[in-house]
N, C-alpha and C positions, 0 to 999 in steps of 0.2 A: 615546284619541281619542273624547270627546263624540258622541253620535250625533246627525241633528237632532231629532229627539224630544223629546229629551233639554234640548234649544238653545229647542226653542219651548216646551214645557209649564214649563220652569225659567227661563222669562225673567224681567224685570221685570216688574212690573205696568204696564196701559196707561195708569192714571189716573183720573182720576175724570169724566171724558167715557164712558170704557165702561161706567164699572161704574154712571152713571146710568140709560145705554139698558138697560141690565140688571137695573136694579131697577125701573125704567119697566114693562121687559115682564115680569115679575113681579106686580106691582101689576094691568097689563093682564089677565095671565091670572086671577088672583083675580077681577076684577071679571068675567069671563067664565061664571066657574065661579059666581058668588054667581049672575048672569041667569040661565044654564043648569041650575041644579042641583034646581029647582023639578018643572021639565017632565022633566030625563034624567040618568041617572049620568054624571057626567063629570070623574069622579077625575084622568085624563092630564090636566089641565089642572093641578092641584094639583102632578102630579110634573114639570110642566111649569117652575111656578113654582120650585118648589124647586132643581129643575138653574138656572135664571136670578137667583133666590138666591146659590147657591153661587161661580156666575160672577162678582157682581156683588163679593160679598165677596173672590174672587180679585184683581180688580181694582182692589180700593179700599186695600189693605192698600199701604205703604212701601214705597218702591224697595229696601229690605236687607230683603223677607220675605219673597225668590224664593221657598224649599223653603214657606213655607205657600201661597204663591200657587201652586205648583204642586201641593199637594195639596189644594187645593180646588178647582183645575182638572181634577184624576184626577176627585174625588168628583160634581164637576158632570157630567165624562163618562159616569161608572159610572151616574147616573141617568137619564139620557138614555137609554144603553145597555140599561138595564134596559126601558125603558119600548120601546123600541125590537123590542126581543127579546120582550116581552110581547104585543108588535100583531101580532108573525109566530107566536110559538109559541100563544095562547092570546087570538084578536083579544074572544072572545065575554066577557073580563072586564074589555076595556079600553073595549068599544063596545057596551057593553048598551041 
């Protein structure tokens, strides 16, 4: 029995409508990060991109490359997570 986890991480890909807004906001965070990066460290922005990157790539791949779309949907998560985990355990090297 499939779990839904399982159902939604290993779907199809949504198309290439997602996986624009997802290189969009990619593109957005870069351009954030080039204004900001003069005046303050602002690295999360960078790992920001990279997790909407990895999303966008998820998105963009053929209706028959569920298992890569889903593992670049893990890897998009894992960075998020990371980054996520990093603002609670160690906020002082994400928000210097």
């Amino acid at each position: 029995m499939p779990s839904r986890i399982s159902e939604i991480v290993f779907s199809e890909p949504s198309g290439r409508l997602h996986s624009i807004v997802m290189f969009a906001s990619a593109v957005l965070f870069l351009g954030l990060y080039g204004y900001v990066h003069a005046d303050t460290s602002a690295e999360w922005l960078l790992v920001m991109a990279a997790g909407n990157v990895l999303s966008g790539v998820a998105e963009s791949l053929p209706a028959d490359r569920r298992r890569a779309a889903g593992a670049f949907r893990i890897a998009a998560v894992s960075v998020f997570l990371c980054l996520l985990i990093a603002m609670v355990v160690a906020p002082e090297f994400v928000f210097e």
